[in-house]
VEXBA-711546 format. One record per atom (N, C-alpha, C, O): residue in three letters; x, y, z. Coordinates in pm, whole numbers, plus 50000, padded with zeros to 5 digits. Layout:
N
alaXYZ
...
END
This chain:
330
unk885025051984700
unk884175052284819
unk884455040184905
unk884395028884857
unk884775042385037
unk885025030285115
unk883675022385174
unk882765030085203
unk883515014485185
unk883025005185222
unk882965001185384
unk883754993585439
unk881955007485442
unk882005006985563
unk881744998485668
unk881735000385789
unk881484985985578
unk880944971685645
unk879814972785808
unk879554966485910
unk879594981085760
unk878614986885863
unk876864993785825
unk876884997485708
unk875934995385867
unk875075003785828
unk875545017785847
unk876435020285928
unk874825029785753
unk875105037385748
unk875465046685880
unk874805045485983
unk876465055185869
unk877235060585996
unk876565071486017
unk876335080385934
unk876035070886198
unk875285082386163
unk876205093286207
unk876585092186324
unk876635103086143
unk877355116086138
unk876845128886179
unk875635130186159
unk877445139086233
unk877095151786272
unk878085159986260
unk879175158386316
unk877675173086157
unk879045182586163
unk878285189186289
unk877165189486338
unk879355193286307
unk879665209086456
unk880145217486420
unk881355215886402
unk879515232886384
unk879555244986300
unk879835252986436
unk879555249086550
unk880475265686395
unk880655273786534
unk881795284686462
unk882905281786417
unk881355294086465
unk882585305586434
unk883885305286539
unk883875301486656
unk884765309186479
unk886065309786523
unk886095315786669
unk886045327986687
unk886175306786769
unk886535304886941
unk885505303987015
unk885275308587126
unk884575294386906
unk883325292686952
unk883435282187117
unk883075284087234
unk884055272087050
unk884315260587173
unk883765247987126
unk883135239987196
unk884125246586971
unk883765234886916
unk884755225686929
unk884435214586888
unk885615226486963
unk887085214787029
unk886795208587170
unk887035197087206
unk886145220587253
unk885705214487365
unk884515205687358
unk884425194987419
unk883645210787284
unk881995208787277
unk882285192887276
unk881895184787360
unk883105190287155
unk883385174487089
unk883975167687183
unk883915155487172
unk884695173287295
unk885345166087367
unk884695163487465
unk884985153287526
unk883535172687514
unk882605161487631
unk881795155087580
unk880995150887664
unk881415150087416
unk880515145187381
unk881315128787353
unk880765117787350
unk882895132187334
unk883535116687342
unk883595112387469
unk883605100087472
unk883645117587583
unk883695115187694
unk882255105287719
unk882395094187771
unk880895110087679
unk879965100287731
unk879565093787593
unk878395089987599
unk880125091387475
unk879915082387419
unk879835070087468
unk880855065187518
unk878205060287462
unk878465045587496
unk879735037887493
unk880685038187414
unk879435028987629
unk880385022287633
unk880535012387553
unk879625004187563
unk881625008987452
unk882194998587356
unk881785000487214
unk882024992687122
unk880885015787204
unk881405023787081
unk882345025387034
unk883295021587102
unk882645031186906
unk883835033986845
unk883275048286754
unk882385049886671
unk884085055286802
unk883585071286732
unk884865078186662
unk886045075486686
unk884475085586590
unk885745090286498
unk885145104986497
unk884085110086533
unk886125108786449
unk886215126386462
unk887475133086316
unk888705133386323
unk886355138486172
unk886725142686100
unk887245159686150
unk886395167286196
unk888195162686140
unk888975176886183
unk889035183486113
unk888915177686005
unk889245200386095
unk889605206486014
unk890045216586030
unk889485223086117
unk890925221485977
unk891515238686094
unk891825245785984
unk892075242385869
unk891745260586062
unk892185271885939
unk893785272485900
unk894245277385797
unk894555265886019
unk895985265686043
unk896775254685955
unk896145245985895
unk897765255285951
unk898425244685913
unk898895232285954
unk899165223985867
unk899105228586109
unk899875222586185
unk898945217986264
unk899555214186364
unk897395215086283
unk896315203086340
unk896425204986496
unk896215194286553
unk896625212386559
unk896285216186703
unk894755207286730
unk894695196486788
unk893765213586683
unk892665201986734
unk892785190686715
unk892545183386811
unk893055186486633
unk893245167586656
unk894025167186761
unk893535160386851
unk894855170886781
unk896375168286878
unk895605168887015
unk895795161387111
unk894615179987006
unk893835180887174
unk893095169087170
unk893235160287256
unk892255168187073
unk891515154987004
unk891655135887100
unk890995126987152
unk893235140887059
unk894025120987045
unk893575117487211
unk893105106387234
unk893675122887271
unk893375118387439
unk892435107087440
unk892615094987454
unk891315114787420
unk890235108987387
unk890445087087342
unk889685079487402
unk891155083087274
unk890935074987217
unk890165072087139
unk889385062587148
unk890235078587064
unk889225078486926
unk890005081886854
unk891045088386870
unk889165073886698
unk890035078086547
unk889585096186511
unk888595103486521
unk890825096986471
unk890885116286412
unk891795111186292
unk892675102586279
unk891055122486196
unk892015124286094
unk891615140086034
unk890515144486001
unk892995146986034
unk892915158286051
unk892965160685911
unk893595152385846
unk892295172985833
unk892605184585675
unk893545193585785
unk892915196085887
unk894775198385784
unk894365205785777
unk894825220185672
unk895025216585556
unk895025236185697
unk895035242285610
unk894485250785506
unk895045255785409
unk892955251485559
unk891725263185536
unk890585256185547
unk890455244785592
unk889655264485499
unk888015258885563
unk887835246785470
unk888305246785356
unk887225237385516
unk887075223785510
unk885985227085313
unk885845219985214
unk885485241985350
unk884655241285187
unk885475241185071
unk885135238784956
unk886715244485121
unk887575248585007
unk888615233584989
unk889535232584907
unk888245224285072
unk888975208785057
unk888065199385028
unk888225187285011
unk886775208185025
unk886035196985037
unk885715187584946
unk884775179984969
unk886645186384802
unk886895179484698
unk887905169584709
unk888055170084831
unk888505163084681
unk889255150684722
unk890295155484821
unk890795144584850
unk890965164284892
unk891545161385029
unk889725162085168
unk889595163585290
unk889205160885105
unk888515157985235
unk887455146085202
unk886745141985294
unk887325140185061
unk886765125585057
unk888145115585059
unk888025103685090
unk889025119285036
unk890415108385086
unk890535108785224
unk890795097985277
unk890395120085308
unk890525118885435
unk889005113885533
unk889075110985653
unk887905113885466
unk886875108385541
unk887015091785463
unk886295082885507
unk887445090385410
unk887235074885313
unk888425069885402
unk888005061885485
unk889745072185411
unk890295069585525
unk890015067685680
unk890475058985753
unk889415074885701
unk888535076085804
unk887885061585871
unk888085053385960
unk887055064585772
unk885945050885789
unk886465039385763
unk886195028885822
unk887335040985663
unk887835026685682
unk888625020485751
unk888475008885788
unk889795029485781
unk890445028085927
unk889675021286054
unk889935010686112
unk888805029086075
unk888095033386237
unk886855019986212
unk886765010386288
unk886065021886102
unk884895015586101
unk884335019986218
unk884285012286314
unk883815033386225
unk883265040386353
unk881765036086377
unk881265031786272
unk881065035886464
unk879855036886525
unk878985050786457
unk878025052186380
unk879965060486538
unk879715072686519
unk880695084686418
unk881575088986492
unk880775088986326
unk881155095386310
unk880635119186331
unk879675125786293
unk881735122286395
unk881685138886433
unk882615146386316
unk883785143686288
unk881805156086257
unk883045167386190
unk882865177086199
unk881825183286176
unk884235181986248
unk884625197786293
unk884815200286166
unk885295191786092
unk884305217186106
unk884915219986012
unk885575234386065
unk884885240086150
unk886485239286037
unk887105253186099
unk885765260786113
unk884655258586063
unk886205269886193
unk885005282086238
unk885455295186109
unk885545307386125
unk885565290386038
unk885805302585934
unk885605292185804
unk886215293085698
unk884645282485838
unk884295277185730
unk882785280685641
unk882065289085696
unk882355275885530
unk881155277885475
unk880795266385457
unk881565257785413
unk879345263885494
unk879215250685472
unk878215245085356
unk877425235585360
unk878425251685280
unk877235248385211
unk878435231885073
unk877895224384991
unk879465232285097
unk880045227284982
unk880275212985071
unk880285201885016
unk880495215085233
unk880695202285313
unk879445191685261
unk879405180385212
unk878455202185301
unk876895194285298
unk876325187885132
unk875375180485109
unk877155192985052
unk876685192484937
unk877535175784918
unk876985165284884
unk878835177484948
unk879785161884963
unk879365150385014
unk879605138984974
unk878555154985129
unk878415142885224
unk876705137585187
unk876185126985220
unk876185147285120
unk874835139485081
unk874885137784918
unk873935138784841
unk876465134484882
unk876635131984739
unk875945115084778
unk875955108584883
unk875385112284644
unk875105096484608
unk875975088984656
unk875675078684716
unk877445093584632
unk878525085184687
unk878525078784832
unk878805067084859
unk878225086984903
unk877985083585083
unk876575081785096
unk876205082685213
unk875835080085027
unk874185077485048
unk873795064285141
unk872925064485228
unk874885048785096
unk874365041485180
unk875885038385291
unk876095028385361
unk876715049985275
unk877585048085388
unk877565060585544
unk878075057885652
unk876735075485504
unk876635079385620
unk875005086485604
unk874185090985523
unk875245083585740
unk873345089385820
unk873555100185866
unk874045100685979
unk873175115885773
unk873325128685816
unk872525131485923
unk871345134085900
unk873135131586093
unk872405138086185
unk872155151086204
unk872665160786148
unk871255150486295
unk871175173386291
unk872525178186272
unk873435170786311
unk872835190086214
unk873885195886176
unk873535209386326
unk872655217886333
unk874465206586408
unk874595215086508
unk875755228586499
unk876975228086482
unk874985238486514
unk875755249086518
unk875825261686678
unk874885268386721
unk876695261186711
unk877055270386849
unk877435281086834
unk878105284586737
unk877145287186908
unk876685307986888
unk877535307687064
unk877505300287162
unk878165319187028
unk878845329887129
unk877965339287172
unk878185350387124
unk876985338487250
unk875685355687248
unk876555369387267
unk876095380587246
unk878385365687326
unk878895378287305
unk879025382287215
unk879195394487207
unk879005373387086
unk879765378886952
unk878775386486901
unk879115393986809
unk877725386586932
unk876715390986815
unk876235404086826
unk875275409686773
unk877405409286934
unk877445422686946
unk878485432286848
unk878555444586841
unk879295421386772
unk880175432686697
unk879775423786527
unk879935411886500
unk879405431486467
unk878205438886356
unk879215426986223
unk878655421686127
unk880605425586253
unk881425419086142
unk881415406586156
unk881315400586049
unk881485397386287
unk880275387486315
unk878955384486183
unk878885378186077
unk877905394886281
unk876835391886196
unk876825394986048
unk876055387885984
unk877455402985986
unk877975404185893
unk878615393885829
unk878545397685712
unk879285381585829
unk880205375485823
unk879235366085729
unk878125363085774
unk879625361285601
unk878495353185516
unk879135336685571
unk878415326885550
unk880445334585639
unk880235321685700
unk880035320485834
unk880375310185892
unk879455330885899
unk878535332586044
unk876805328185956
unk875895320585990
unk876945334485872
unk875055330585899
unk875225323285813
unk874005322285812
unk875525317185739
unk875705303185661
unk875505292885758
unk874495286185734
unk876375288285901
unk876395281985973
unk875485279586039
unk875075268286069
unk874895293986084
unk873375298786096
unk872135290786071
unk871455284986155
unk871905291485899
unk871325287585855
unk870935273685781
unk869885269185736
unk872265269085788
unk872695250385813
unk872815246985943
unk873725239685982
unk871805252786032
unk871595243086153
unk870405236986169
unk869285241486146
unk870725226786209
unk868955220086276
unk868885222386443
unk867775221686496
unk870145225286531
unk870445227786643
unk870705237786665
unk871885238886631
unk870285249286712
unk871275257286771
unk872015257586910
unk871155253286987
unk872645259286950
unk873545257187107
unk873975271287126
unk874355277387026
unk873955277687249
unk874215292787318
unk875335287287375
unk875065281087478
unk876785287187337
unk877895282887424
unk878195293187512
unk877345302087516
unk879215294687586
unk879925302587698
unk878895312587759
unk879055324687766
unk877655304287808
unk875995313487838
unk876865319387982
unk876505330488018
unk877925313088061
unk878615321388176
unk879165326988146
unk878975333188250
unk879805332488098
unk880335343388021
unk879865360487997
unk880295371788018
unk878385351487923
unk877535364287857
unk876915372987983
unk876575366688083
unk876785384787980
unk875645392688050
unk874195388088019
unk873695382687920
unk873645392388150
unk872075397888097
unk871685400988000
unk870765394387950
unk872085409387951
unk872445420487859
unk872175412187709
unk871245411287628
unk873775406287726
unk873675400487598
unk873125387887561
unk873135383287447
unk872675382587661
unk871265367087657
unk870575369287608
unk870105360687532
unk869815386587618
unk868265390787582
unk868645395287468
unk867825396087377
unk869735398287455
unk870285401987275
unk870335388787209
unk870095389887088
unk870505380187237
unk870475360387215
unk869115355687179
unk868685348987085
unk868485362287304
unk867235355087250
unk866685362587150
unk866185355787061
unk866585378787131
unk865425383587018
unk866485380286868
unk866015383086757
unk867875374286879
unk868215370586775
unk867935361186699
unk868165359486579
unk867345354286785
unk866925337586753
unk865625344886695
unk865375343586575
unk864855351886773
unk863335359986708
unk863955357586608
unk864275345886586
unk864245365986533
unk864495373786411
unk864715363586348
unk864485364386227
unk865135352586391
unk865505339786272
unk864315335686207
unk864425333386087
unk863405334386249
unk861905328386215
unk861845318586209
unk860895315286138
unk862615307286264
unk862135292586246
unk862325288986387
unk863345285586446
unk860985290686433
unk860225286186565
unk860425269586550
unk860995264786648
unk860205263586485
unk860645248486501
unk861835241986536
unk862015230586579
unk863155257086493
unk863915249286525
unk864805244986666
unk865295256286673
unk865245239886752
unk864955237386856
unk866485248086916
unk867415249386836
unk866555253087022
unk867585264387089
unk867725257787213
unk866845253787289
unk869585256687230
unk869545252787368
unk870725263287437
unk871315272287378
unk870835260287546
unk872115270987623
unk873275261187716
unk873105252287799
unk874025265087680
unk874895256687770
unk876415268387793
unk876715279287746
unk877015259787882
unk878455268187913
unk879475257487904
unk879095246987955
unk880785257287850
unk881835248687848
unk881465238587742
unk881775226687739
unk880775245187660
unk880555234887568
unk880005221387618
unk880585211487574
unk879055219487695
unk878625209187779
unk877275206587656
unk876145210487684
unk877485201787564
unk876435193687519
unk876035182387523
unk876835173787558
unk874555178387487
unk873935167987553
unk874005156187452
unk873545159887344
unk874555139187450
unk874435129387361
unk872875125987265
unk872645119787160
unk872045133187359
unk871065127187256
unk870025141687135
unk868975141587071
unk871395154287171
unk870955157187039
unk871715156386896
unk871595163486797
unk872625143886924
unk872795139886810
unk871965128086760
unk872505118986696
unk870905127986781
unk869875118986733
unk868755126886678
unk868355137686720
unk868255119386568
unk867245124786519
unk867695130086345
unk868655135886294
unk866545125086303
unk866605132686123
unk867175148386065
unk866515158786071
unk868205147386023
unk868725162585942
unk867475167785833
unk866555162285772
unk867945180185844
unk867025187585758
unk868065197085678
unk868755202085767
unk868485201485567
unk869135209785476
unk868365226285442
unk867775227785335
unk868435235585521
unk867935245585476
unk869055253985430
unk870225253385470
unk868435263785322
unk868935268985216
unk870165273385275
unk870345273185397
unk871125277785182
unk872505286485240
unk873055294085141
unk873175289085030
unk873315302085157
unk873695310285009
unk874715304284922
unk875515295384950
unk874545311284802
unk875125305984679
unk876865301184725
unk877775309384734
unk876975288384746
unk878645285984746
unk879745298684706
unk880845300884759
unk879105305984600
unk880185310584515
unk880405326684635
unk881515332084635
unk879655330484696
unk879505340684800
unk881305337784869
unk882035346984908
unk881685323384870
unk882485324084963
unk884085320984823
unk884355311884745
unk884345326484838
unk886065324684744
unk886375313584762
unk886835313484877
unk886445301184711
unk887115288184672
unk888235288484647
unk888665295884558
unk889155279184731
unk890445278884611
unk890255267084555
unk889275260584594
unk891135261584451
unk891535255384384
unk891915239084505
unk892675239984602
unk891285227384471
unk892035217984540
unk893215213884553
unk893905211284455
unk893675212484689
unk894965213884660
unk895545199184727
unk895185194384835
unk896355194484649
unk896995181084725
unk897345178884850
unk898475183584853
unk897105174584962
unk897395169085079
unk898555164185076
unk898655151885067
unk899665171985082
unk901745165685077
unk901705165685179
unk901005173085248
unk902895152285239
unk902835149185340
unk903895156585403
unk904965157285343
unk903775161585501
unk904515168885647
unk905935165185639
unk906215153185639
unk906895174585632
unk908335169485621
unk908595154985797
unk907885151985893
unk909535151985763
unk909635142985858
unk910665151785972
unk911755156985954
unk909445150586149
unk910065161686208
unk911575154986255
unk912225163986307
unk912175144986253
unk913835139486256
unk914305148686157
unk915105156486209
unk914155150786041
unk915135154285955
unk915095173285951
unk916025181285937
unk913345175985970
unk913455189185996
unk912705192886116
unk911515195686102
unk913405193286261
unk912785193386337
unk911875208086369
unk910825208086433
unk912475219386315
unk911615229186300
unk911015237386194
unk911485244886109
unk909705233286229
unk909095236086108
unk908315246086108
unk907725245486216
unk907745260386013
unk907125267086048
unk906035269385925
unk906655268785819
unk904765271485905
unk903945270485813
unk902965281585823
unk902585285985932
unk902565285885713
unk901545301785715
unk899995297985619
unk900055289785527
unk898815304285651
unk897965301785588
unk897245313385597
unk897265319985701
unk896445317485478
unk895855327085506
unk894625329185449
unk894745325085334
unk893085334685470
unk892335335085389
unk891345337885518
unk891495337485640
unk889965341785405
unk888615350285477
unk888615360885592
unk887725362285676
unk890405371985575
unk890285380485644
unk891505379485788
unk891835388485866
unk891895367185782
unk892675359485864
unk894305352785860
unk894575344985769
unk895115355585941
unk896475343185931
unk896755336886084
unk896675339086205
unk897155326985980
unk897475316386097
unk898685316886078
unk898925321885968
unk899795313086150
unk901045308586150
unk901285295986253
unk900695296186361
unk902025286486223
unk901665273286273
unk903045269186252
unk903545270686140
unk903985262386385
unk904775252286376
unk904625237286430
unk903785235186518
unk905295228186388
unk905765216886388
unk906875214286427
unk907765216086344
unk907335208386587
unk908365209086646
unk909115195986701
unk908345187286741
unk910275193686708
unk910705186486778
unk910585185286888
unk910865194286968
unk909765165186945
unk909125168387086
unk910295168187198
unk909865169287313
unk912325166287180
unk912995167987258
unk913175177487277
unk913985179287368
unk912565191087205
unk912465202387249
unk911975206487397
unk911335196987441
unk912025215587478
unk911415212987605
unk911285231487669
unk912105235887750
unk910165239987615
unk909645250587660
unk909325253487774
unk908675247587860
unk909825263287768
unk909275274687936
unk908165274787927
unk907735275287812
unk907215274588033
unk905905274687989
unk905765284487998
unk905305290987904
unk906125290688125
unk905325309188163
unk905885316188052
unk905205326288036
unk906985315487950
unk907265321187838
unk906435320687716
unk906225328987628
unk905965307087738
unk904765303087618
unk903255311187668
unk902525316987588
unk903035310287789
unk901915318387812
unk901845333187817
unk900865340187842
unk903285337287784
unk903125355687804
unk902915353587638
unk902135361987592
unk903415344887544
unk903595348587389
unk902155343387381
unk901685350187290
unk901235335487423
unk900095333487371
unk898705346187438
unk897555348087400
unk899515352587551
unk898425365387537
unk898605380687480
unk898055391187512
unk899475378087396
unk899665386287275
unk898635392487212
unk898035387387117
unk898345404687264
unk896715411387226
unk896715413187063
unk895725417987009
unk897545410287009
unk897745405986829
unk896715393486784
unk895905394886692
unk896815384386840
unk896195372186821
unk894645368486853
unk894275369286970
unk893755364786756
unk892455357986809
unk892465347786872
unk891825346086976
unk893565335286789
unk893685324886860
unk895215323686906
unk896155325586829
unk895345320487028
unk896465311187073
unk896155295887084
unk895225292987160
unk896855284987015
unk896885270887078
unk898075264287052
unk898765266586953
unk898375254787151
unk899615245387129
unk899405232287245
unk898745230587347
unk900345224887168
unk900175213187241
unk901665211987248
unk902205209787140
unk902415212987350
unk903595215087388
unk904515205987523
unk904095205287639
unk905735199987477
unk906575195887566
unk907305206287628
unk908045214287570
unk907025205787762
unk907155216787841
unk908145216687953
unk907905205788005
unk909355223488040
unk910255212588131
unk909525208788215
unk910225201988290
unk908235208988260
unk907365202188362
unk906625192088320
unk905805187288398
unk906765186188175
unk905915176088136
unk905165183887986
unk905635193887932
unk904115177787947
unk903675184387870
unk901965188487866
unk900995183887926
unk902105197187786
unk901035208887812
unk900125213287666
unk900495214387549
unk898675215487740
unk898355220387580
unk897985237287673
unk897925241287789
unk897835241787557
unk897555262287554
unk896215262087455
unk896015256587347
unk895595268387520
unk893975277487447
unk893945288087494
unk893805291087613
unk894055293687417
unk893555312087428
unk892655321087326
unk892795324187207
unk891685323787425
unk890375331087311
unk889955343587420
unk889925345587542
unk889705349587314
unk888835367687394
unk890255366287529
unk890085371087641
unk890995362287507
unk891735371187605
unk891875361987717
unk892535366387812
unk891325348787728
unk891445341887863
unk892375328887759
unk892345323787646
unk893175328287896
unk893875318987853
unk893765303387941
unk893385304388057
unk894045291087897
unk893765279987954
unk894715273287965
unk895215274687853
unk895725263188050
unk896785256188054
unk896565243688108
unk896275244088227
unk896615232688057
unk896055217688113
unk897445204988109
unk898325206788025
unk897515196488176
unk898595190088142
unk897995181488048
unk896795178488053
unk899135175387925
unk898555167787816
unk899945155987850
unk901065155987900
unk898935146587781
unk899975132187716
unk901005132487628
unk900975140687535
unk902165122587645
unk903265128687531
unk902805128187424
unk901925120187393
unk903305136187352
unk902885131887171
unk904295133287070
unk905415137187103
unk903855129086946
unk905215127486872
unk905785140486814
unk906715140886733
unk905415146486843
unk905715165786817
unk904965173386895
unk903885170586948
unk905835186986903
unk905035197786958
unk904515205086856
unk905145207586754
unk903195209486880
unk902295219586780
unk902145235186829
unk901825236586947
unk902345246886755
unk901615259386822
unk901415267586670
unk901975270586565
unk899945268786761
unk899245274486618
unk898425293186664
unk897515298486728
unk899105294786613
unk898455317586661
unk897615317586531
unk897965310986433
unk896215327286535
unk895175332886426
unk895665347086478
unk896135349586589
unk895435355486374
unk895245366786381
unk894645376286268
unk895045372086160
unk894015384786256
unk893435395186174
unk893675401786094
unk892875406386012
unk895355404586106
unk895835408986078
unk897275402786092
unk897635396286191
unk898385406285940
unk899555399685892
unk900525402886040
unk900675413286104
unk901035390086056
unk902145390386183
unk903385391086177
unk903545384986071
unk904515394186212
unk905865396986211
unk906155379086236
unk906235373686347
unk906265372286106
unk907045360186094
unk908275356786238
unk908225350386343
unk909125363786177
unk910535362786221
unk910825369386363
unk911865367286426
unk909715378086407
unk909675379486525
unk909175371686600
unk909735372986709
unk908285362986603
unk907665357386665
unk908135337686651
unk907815328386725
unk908865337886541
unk909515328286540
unk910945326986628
unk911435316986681
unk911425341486622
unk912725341186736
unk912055338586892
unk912705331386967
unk910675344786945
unk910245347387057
unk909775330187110
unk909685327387230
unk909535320587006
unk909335304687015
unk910445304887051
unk910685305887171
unk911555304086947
unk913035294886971
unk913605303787122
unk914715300587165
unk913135310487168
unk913475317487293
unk913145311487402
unk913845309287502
unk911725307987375
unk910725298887551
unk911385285387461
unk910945275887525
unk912005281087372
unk912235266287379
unk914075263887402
unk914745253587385
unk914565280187453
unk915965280987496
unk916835279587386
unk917865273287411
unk916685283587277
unk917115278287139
unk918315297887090
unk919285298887015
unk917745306987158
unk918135319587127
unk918835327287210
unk919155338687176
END
């Protein structure tokens, strides 16, 4: 256990099913972090290859990314080596953790209020963000790490409320009915625009179903990333709770078409498109969810990342020729 030479850190995970807008959410909340704070940001992705941290690094803040499935299934020593790193690195003010949106949280929460971190972090409300579109398709609500997340909130947040219809707001709100805990507090926002001071205030732990509901794997060692000089292209697969990711690691003298990268990231195959990419115009990150896609200019970084989710198993080798194609390689 590291030693945080600090009073206890007060911490907040950020729960949100998969394209919720918990990458963004975190990123306007580093934006008005006090001035001459120091905040850190624990990561976690279903993918292999850390796209959110990479959107993350702008920011100037410490990140240290898992990544490689839901943070419940690391949450045994690759994710107390990577928060013990963390803190001791950063010696943060604040510490934030993303855990993938296809995570369960009942094994995160069980870690972080181990004895071990008792006098090193201060569990803040555990905030969780709802899509009011999603809660129209039944496998959603269905989903035992949708209402897990659910039900490990002390916050709830209505993200992409511009987005939603009429329609589906008033389907938002009698959902919250149905929750029965009138105490707990509901807010609405769009762009993930959340507010600094509801990360203040005392956590509360309500029940979550039995861990074992969700398939565990086995902990698995954190090996370190080939070195991208020696293998500059790298390609990596992950799969689990219904889902694959396929994820490379690229050489950043590589230099992609972009409008080629944006026809392959609206690939009606894919839930998620993201990358953080050297592009011949400079470089670029890619988000793509429900079908809208986003293109921003980014800072150099020491590799290019692109990470696709999908539902269903993807043609590897097709889609690996259709990369080395927008990066002029085919």
């Amino acid at each position: 256990m590291p030693d945080s030479m600090k009073s206890p850190i007060p911490t907040n995970l950020i729960f949100g099913f998969l394209g919720v807008g918990k990458t963004t959410a975190i990123l306007n909340l580093l934006k008005a972090r006090p001035e001459g704070e120091v905040w850190a940001v624990l990561v976690n992705e279903f993918g292999e290859v850390g796209i959110d941290g990479a959107m993350l690094e702008s920011e100037g803040v410490a990140i240290k990314e898992i990544p490689g499935g839901c943070m419940c299934c690391v949450a045994g020593l690759p994710m107390q080596i990577g928060l013990n790193q963390l803190i001791m690195r950063a010696k943060p003010d604040r510490l934030l953790i993303e855990p993938t949106g296809l995570g369960h949280p009942s094994q995160i929460l069980t870690t972080l209020t181990d004895e071990h971190y008792a006098d090193v972090l201060d569990l803040k409300p555990v905030i969780t963000l709802v899509d009011p579109r999603k809660l129209e398709d039944p496998r959603v609500l269905d989903n035992v790490q949708f209402r897990d997340q659910v039900a490990a909130a002390d916050i709830l947040v209505a993200n992409k409320t511009d987005l939603a219809s009429a329609d589906q707001m008033a389907g938002f709100e009698r959902w919250v009915e149905a929750q029965d805990r009138p105490e707990r507090p509901v807010f609405r926002t769009s762009q993930g625009r959340l507010r600094p001071e509801w990360l203040e205030g005392q956590t509360e732990l309500p029940p979550v179903t039995d861990p074992h509901a969700h398939h565990h794997h086995a902990d698995k060692a954190e090996a370190p990333a080939p070195d991208i000089n020696e293998q500059p292209w790298q390609r990596l697969r992950n799969a689990g709770q219904g889902f694959v990711s396929l994820g490379w690691r690229l050489d950043p003298a590589l230099q992609f078409d972009e409008n080629a990268l944006m026809s392959l990231a609206l690939d009606d195959r894919f839930v998620r498109f993201k990358a953080v990419v050297h592009c011949r115009d400079g470089w670029r990150t890619f988000n793509m969810v429900d079908g809208a896609l986003s293109v921003n200019d980014a800072d150099p970084r020491a590799l290019s990342r692109v990470e696709v989710i999908s539902a269903a198993e993807l043609p590897e080798a097709d889609l690996d020729r259709q990369l080395r194609q927008a990066a002029g390689q085919d």
